[in-house]
N, C-alpha and C positions, 0 to 999 in steps of 0.2 A: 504494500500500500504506500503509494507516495505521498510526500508532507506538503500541502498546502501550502501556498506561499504567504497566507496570513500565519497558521501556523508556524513557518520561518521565522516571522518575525517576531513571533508571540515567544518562540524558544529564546530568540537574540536581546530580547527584552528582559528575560529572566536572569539570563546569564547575565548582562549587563546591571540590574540591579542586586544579583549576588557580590558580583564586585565590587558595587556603591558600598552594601551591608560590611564586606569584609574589608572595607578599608576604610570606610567614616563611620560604622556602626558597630564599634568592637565589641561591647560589651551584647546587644542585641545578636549578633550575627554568633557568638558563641552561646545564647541561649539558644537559636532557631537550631543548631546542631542537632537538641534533644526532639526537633519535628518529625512527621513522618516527611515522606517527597512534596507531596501533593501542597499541605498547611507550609513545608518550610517557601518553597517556588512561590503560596501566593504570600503571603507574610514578606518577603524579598518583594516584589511587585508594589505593596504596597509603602513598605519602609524606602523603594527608590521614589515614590511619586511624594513622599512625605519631606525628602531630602531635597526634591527639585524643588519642591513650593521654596523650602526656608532659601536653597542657595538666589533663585530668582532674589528674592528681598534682601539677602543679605551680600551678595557680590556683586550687584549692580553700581555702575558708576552714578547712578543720580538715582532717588527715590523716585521722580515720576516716569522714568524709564522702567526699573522695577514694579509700579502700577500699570502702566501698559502690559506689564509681561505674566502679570499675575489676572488679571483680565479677558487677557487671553484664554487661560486657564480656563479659567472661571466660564467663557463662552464654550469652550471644548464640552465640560463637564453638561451642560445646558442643553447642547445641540447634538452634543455624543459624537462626535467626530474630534479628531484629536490631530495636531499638527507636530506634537514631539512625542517620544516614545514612551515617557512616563506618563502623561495623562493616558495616551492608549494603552498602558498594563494597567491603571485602575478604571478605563473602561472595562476591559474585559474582566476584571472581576468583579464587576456589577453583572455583566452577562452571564458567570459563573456561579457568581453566588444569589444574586438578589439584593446586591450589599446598596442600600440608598446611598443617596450621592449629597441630603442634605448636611451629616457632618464634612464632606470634604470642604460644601462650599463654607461652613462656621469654620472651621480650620483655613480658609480662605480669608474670612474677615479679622481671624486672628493675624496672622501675619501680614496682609495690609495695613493693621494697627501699626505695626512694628515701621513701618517706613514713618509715620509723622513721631515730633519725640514724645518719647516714652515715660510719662509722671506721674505712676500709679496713684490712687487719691488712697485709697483703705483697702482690707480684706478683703471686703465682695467682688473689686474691680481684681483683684489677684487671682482669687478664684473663677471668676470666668472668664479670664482670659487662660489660664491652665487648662481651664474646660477647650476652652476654640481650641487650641493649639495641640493638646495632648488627649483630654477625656476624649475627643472626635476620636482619634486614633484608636484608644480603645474600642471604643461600639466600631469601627470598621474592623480591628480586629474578631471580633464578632462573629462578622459574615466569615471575614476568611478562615475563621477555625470550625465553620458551620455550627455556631452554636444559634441554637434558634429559642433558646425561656427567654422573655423577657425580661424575667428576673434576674439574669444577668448582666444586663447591660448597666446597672446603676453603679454595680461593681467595677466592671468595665470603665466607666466614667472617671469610680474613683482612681484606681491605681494608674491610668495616665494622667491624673492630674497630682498624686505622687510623684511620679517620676517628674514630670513638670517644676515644682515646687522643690526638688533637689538638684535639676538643672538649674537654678534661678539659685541657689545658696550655692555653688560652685563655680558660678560666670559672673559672680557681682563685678568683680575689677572689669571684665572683659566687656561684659554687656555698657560697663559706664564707659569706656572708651569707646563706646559706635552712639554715645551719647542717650542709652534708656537706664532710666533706674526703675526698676522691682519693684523692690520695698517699698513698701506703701509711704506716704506720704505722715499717716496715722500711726508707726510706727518711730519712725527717722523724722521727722517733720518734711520740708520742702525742698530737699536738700539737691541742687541741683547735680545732673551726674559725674561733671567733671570736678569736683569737690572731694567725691569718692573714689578716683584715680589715686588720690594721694590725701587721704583722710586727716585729718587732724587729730590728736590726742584725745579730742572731745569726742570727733564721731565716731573714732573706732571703736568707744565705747559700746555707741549706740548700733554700728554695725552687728558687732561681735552679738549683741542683745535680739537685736534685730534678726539676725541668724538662726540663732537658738531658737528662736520662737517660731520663723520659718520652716526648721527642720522639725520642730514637733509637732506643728499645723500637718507635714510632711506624712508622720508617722499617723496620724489619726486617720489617713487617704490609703495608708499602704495598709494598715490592720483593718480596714473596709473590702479594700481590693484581695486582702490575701482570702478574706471570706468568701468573695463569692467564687473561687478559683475551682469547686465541686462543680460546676456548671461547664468545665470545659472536658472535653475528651482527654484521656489520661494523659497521652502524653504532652498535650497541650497545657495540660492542667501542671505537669513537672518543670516545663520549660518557661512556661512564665511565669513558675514561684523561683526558680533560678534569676530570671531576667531580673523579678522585684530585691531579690536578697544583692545582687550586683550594686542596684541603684544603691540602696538603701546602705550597703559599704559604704558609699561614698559619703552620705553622710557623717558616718562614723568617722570617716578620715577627715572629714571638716572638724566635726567635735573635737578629736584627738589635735587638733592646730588652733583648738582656742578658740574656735566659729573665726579664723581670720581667712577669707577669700579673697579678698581686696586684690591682692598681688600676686597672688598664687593658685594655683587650680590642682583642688584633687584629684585624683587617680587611681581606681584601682585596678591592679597589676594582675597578670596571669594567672600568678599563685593562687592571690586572694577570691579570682574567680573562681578557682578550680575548688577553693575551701567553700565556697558559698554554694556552688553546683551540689557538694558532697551535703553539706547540710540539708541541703532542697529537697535530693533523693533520702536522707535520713527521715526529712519529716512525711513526704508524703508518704513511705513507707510502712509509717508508723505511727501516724497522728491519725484518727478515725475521720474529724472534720476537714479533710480534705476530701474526702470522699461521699458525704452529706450532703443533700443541697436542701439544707431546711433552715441557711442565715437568712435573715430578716435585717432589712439597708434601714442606715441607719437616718432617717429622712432627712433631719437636720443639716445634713451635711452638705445636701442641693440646695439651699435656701436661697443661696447669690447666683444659681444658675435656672432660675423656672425660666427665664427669659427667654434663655438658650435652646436649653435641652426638649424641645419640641420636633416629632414626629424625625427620630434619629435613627426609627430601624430601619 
């Protein structure tokens, strides 16, 4: 039987965001390991269209050329024809799975955000922009794992807005040199970003505070998300309790530096993957509620995202 020449392109697609995954998604790309073919192939499809949005915004020589390019985007997804090869791999896995296209395009208005600057006001505005940017990502994760309760998706929600929330306590120095500050305003006061390139005595205080309470806002998203993790297929269910123990390292490595990000970015290292992978397979192994699906989401914790979070499946 000979291979289609959509086909062709559909294989060159894969392959091409396997090699996005294994060289800008390290930590991601050695959780997909523990996938079977099918979940790892679309999981890669979807983490290359996830990486095209941000690089469009983020390596554009001028913001309104980067809106033009994300626009575009946004018109493919609309009209279902696609003129680069990552929106046409999350084409077709809308054709595949059923995957709705409304989080791509909120994960759409997230990163548009990110081109004007970035002056978070409080918590609510934190949390759903975490929601656009990452929770999307979960509920299409979703589709691609074929998980179809409903009751999953809240979990879904939370734990990329976890990982979200521990990107954002790890890029603070970085994110303030492309001129966005995170941290709420409600937090830090009004601090504008290049302030925080090279903090003062006063705010590193408030950094360092600021952090801390970031990362345990962080922890309250991941112990949501690690609950609903009985709602995915086993081994899906293993690989993205790894994927979450990786993230959630890194927080650890922030703690262990005093919450200071400012000047430095955590990292964690092969080793400490491999320790986190062993722990994952320890628990699901042997922890009953991984294997349960009788969590009950904990409502409160959508309060800043009703807005958003509409008709996501």
């Amino acid at each position: 039987m000979s291979i289609s020449a959509l086909d062709l392109v559909q294989h060159r697609t894969v392959d091409a965001a396997r090699a996005v995954l294994r060289s800008q998604g390290r930590t991601f790309h050695f959780a997909s390991q523990l996938l079977g073919r099918r979940h790892a192939e679309r999981a890669a499809l979807l983490y290359g269209f996830c990486r095209h949005v941000d690089n469009l915004a983020d390596e554009a020589c001028d913001p309104a050329v980067a809106m033009v390019s994300l626009e575009a985007v946004r018109r493919s997804l609309r009209t279902g024809h696609a003129d680069d090869p990552w929106t046409e791999g999350l084409l077709s896995l809308r054709g595949s799975t059923g995957m709705s296209l409304e989080p791509a395009l909120a994960l759409l208005d997230g990163v548009q955000g990110d081109l004007s600057p970035v002056r978070l006001p409080d918590e609510a505005s934190l949390l759903r922009y975490a929601y656009q940017v990452a929770g999307t990502v979960g509920v299409m994760m979703c589709a691609v794992l074929d998980v179809r309760d409903p009751r999953a998706r809240p979990f879904a929600i939370d734990l990329g807005i976890a990982m979200q929330l521990t990107n954002i306590a790890r890029d603070i120095g970085e994110d303030a040199r492309m001129g966005r500050r995170y941290l709420p305003a409600s937090w830090i006061g009004e601090v504008p970003p290049a302030d925080i390139v090279v903090p003062s005595p006063a705010l590193q205080i408030r950094l360092r505070a600021a952090t801390k309470h970031l990362l345990a806002l962080a922890e309250r998203y991941y112990a949501s998300g690690e609950a609903g993790l009985a709602f995915l297929p086993p081994r899906a269910r293993l690989a993205i309790l790894a994927a979450a123990r990786m993230y959630r390292a890194i927080g650890g490595q922030i703690a262990a530096g005093d919450f200071q990000s400012w000047d430095r970015r955590a990292v964690v290292g092969a080793v400490a993957k491999a320790r986190c992978t062993a722990q994952a397979a320890l628990l699901f192994a042997f922890a009953p509620r991984m294997h349960r699906r009788h969590a009950l989401h904990e409502a409160g914790l959508h309060d800043a995202l009703n807005r958003f979070a509409r008709s996501d499946g």
